[in-house]
PLY file of the C-alpha trace (Angstrom):
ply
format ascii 1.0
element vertex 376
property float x
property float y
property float z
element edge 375
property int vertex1
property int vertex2
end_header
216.89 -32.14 -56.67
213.46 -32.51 -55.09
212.08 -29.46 -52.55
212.01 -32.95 -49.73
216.28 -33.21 -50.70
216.77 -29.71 -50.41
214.93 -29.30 -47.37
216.86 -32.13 -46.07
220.25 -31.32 -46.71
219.67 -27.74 -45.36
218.28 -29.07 -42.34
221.76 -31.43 -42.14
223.41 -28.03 -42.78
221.65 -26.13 -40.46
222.71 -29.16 -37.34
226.51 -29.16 -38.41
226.79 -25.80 -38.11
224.91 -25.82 -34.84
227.13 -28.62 -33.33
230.04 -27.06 -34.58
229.81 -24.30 -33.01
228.62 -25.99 -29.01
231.51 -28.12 -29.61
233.83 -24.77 -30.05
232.10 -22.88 -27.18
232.77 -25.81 -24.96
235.90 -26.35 -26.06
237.37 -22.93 -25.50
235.41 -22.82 -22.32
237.03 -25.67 -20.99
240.49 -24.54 -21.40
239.65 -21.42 -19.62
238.47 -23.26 -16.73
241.79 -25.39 -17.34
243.44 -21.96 -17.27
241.77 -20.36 -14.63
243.52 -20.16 -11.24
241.58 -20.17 -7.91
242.83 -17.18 -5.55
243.89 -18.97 -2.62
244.55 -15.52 0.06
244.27 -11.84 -0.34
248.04 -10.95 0.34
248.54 -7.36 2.20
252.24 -6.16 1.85
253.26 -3.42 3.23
256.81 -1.22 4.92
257.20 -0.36 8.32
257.95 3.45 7.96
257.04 4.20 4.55
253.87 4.22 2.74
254.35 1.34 0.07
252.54 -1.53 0.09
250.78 -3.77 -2.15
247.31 -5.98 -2.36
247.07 -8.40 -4.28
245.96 -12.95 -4.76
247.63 -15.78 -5.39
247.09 -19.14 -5.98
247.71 -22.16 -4.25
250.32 -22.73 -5.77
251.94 -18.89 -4.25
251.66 -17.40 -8.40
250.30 -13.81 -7.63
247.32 -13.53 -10.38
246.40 -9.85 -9.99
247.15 -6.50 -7.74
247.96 -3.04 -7.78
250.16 -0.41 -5.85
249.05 1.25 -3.09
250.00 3.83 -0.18
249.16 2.09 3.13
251.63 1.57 5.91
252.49 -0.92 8.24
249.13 -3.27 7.93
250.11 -5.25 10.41
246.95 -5.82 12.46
244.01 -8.12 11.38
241.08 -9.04 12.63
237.66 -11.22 10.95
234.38 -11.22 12.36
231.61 -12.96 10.62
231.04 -10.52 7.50
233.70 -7.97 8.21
237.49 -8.20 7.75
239.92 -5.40 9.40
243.64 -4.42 8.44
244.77 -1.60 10.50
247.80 -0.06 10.36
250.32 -0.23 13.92
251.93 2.70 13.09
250.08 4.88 10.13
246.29 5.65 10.96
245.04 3.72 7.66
242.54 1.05 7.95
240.92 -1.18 5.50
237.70 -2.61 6.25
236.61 -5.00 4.14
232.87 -6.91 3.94
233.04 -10.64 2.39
231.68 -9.82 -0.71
234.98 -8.17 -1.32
234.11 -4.26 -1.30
236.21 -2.28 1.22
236.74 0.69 2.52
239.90 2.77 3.64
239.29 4.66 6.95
241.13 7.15 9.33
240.31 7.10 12.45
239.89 10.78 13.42
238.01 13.69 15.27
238.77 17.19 15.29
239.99 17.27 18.66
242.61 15.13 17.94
244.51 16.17 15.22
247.84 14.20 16.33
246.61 11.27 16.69
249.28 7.66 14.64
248.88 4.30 14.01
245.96 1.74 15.92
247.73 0.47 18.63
245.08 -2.59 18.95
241.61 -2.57 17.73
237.84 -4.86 18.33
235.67 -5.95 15.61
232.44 -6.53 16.42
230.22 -9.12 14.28
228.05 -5.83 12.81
230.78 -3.56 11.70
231.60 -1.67 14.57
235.38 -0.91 15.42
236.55 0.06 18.54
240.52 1.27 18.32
242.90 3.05 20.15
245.30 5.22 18.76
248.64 6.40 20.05
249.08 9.99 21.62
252.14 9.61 23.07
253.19 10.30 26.52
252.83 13.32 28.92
252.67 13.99 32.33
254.42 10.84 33.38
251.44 8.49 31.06
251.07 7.16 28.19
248.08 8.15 26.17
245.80 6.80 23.72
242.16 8.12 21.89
239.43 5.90 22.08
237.65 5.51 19.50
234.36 3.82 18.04
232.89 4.22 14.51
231.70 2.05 12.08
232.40 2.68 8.41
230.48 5.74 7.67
230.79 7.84 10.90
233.05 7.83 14.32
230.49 7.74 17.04
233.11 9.33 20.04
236.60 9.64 20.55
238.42 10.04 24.37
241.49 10.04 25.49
242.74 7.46 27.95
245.91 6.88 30.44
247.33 4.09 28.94
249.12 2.21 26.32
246.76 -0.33 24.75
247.93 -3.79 23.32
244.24 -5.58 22.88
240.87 -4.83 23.60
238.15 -7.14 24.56
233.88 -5.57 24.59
230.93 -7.27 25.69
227.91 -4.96 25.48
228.61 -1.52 26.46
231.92 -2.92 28.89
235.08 -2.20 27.02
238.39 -3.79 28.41
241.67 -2.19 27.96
244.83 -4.26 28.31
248.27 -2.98 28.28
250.97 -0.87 29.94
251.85 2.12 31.59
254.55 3.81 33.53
255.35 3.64 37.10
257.04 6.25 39.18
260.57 5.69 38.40
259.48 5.46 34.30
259.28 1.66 34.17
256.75 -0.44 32.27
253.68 -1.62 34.66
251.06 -3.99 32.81
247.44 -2.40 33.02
244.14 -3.11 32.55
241.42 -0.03 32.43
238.07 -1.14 32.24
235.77 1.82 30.17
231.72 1.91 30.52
230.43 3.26 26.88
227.01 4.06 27.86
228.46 6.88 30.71
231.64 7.37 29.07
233.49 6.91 32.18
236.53 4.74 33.40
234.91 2.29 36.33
238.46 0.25 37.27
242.09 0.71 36.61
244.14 -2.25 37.93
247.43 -2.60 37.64
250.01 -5.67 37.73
253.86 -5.03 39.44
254.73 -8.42 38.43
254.18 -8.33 34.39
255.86 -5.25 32.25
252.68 -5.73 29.50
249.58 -7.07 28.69
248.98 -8.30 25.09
247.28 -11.55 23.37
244.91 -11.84 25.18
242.14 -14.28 24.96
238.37 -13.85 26.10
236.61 -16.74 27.34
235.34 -17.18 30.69
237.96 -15.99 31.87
240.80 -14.16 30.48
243.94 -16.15 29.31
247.06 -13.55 29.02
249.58 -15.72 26.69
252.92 -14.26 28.99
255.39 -12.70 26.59
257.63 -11.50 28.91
258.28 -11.51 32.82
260.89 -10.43 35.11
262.97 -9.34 32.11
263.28 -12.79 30.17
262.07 -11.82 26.49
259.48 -15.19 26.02
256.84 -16.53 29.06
256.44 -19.80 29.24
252.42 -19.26 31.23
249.34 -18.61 30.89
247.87 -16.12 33.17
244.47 -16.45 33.98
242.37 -12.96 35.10
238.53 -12.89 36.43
236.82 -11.23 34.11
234.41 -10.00 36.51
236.96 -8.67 39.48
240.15 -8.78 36.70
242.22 -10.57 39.40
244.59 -13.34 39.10
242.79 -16.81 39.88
245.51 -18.97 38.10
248.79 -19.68 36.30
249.52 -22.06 33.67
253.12 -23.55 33.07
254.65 -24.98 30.38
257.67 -26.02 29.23
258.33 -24.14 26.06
257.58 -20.03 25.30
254.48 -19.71 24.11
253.20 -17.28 20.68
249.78 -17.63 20.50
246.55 -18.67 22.48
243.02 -19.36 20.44
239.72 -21.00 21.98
237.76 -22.71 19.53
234.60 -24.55 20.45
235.53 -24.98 23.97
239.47 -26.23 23.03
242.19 -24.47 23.76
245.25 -24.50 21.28
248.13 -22.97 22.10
251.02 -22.10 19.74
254.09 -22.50 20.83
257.52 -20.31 19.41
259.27 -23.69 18.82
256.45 -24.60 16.31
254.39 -26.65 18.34
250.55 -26.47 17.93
248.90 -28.07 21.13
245.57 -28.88 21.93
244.08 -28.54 25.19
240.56 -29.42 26.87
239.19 -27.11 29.19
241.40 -28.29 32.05
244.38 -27.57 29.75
244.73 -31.64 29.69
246.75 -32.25 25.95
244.72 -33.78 23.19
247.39 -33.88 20.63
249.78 -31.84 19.02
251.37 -30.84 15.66
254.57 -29.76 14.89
254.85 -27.19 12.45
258.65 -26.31 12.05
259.63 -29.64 11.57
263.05 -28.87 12.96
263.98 -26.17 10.02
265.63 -23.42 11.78
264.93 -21.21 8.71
261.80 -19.94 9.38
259.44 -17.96 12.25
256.45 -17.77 13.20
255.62 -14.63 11.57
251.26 -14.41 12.46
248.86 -16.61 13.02
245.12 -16.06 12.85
241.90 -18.29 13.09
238.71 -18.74 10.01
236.09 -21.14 9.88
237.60 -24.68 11.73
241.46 -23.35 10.18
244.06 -21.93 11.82
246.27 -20.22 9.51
250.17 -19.47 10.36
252.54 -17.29 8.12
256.15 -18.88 8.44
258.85 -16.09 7.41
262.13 -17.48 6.27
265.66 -16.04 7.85
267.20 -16.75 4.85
265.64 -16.29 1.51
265.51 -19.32 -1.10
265.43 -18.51 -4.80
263.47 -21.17 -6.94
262.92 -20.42 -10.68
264.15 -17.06 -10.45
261.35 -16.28 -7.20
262.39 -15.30 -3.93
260.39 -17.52 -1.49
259.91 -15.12 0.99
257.42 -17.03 3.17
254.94 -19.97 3.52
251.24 -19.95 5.10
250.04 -23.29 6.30
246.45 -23.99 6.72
245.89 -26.25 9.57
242.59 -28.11 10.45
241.45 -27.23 13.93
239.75 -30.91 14.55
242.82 -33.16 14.30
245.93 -30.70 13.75
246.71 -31.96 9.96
247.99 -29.51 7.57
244.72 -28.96 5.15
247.25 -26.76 2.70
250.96 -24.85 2.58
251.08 -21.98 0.18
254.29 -20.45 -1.06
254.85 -16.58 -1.13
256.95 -15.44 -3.33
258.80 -12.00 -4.10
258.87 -11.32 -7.40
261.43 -8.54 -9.07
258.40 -5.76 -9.05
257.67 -6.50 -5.33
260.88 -6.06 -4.02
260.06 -2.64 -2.43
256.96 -4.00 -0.17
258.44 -7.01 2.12
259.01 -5.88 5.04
254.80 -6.98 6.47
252.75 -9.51 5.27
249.43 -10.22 6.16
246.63 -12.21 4.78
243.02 -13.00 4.53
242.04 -16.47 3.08
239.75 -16.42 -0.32
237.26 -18.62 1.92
236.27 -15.05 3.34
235.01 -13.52 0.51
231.83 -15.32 -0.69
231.62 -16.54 -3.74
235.07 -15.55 -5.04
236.72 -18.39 -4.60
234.64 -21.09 -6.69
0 1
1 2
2 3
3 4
4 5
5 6
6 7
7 8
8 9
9 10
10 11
11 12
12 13
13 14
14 15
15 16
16 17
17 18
18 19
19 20
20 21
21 22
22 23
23 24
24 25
25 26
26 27
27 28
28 29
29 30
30 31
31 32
32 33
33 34
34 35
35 36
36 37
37 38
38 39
39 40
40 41
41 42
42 43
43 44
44 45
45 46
46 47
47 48
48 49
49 50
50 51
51 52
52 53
53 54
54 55
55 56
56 57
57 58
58 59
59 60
60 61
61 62
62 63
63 64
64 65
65 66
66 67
67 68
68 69
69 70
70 71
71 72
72 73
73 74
74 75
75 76
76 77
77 78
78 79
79 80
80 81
81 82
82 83
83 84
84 85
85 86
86 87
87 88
88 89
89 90
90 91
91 92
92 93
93 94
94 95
95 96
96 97
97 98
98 99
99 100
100 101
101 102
102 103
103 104
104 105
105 106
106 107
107 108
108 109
109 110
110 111
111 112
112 113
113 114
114 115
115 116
116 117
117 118
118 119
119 120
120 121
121 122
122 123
123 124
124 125
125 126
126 127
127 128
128 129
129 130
130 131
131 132
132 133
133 134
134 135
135 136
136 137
137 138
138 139
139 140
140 141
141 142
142 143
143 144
144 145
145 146
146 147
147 148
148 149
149 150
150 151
151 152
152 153
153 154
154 155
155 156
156 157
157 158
158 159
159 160
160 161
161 162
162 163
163 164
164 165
165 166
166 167
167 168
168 169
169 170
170 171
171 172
172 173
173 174
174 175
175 176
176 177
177 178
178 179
179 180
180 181
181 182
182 183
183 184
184 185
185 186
186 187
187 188
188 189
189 190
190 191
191 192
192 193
193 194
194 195
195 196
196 197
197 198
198 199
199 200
200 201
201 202
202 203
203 204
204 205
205 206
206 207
207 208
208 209
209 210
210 211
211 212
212 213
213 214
214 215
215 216
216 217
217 218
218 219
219 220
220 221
221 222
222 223
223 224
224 225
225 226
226 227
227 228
228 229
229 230
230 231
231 232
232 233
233 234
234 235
235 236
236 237
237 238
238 239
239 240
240 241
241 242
242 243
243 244
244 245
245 246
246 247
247 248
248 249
249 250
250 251
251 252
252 253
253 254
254 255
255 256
256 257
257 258
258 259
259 260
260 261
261 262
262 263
263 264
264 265
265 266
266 267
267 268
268 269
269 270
270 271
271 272
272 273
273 274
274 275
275 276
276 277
277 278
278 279
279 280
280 281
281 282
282 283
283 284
284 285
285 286
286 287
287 288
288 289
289 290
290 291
291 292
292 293
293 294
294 295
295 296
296 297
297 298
298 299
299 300
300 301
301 302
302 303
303 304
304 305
305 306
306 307
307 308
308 309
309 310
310 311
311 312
312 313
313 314
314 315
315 316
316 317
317 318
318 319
319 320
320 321
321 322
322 323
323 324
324 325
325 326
326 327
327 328
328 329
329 330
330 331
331 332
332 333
333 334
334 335
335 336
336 337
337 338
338 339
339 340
340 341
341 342
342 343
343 344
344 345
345 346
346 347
347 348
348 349
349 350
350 351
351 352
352 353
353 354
354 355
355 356
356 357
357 358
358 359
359 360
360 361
361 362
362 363
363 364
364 365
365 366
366 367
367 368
368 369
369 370
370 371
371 372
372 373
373 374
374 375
């Protein structure tokens, strides 16, 4: 055979071998991608009055594709702004703050001159980081108490006490307003709103409101728009109460026809969710644009939580009665609903498997969408 054959059919060689091996590389790269599931949420379970819980993501589909044990309790509150994400326990003082590209870190909140301090009661995330919180103290001398606190995930900047029971808190600047309850003299609930100046550290109003036992989802606009809960004893308002936020006075009520959940504003529409599953939304003069109902008439399932994320609002439905498909408790569902026309964008299955069975009592979530980058 000729050097010009040899060179030839080494060369040919050579190109097989080449091709052969793109051809494999592809190949098994494509079934991993076929393989490959998407997280969908960032699942936070977690007991009432013991610390197990669990963090882990699923799919679309509700298949959990990783997570790990933990010892946080009661993550119950959540709140997203811009780059941060905040899980705070109601009744344990542990706190996860995560940042979108999906570090976070567990905080306490806690100074040295308050020792006794439990669980966030409500807490404010601002867009940078910064959380205000109050924590529980307990009562004394006729008044509820809570500490005040601010930090941001490497220090606490001040802590004070206040004379109140906080349910929300709402900051613009250096204004921070408290909304709640107390107790009157005869050791009934009184709602209560205590209006706190950070810059002098000092309390500049406390109003409070006969009519209303508490004051809690509350929604900052311009105005205030209390979503009523409760009033004159019956367990679900059907109004929305709306407060000055410059004199915090009563300039309106809003009536409707069925109890009412949850309140969001989003780009200058109101939608209100409604505890028979309705999601309504309203223009600015609370006239109805449309409506979605999310229940469907299944009796099974509550509304759970409900939280809002880039043009979605998300609502966790929890079952009454547990369905077993395929050997998986279906525990609950989380529907993803498009804030522009009110169609359901997704509906996501949670379910319980056997090694979860000890952390059911919370669930909370964060979508995927959150944490850059993770989800492509």
């Amino acid at each position: 055979m000729s050097k010009r054959a040899i060179l030839i059919v080494t060369f040919l060689i050579i190109i097989t071998i080449i091709l052969s091996f793109l051809f494999l590389h592809n190949n098994k790269k494509t079934i991993l991608q076929e393989n490959y599931k998407v997280p969908k949420y960032k699942i936070f379970l977690s007991n009432m009055h013991s610390k197990k819980s669990y963090i882990g993501d699923i799919d679309d589909n509700g298949i959990w594709l990783d997570g790990e044990k933990s010892e946080y309790m009661d993550l119950s509150l959540v709140d997203i702004k811009d780059e941060y994400a905040l899980l705070s326990g109601h009744r344990k003082n542990n706190n996860l703050l995560f940042t979108s590209d999906n570090s976070f870190k567990s905080l306490v909140y806690y100074d040295e001159n308050f020792n006794d301090m439990s669980g966030s009661t409500a807490s404010y995330l601002e867009n940078n980081g910064k959380i205000t919180s109050t924590l529980n103290l307990g009562v004394e001398d006729n008044s509820y108490w809570v500490a005040l606190t601010s930090r941001n995930k490497e220090e606490i900047f001040y802590t004070t006490q206040i004379p109140m029971y906080t349910e929300e808190i709402h900051k613009k600047g250096n204004t921070i307003d408290l909304f709640g309850f107390n107790l009157n003299s005869e050791n009934q609930f009184i709602a209560s709103i205590i209006r706190y100046n950070e810059e002098n550290q000092k309390i500049e109003t406390t109003k409070k409101f006969e009519e209303f036992s508490n004051l809690y989802n509350v929604l900052s606009h311009d105005n205030y728009y209390y979503a009523l809960p409760s009033k004159a004893g019956k367990e679900f308002g059907t109004e929305i109460v709306v407060f000055d936020k410059k004199k915090l006075k009563i300039v309106e009520i809003k009536t409707f026809n069925t109890p009412i959940d949850k309140i969001f504003m989003i780009d200058n529409y109101f939608f209100v969710l409604k505890l028979d599953g309705t999601l309504s939304k309203y223009d600015e003069k609370f006239k109805e644009v449309t409506n979605k109902d999310i229940l469907n008439g299944n009796s099974n399932v509550y509304l759970d939580f409900s939280l809002y994320y880039e043009n979605s609002i998300y609502i966790l439905l929890h079952y009454n009665e547990h369905k077993k498909i395929n050997g998986k408790i279906l525990k609950a569902t989380i529907i993803e609903i498009n804030t522009h026309d009110l169609t359901v964008i997704s509906e996501t299955p949670i379910y319980m498997e056997n090694y979860l069975s000890d952390y059911t009592e919370i669930i909370r979530f964060i979508p995927m969408d959150f944490f850059k980058g993770t989800a492509d």
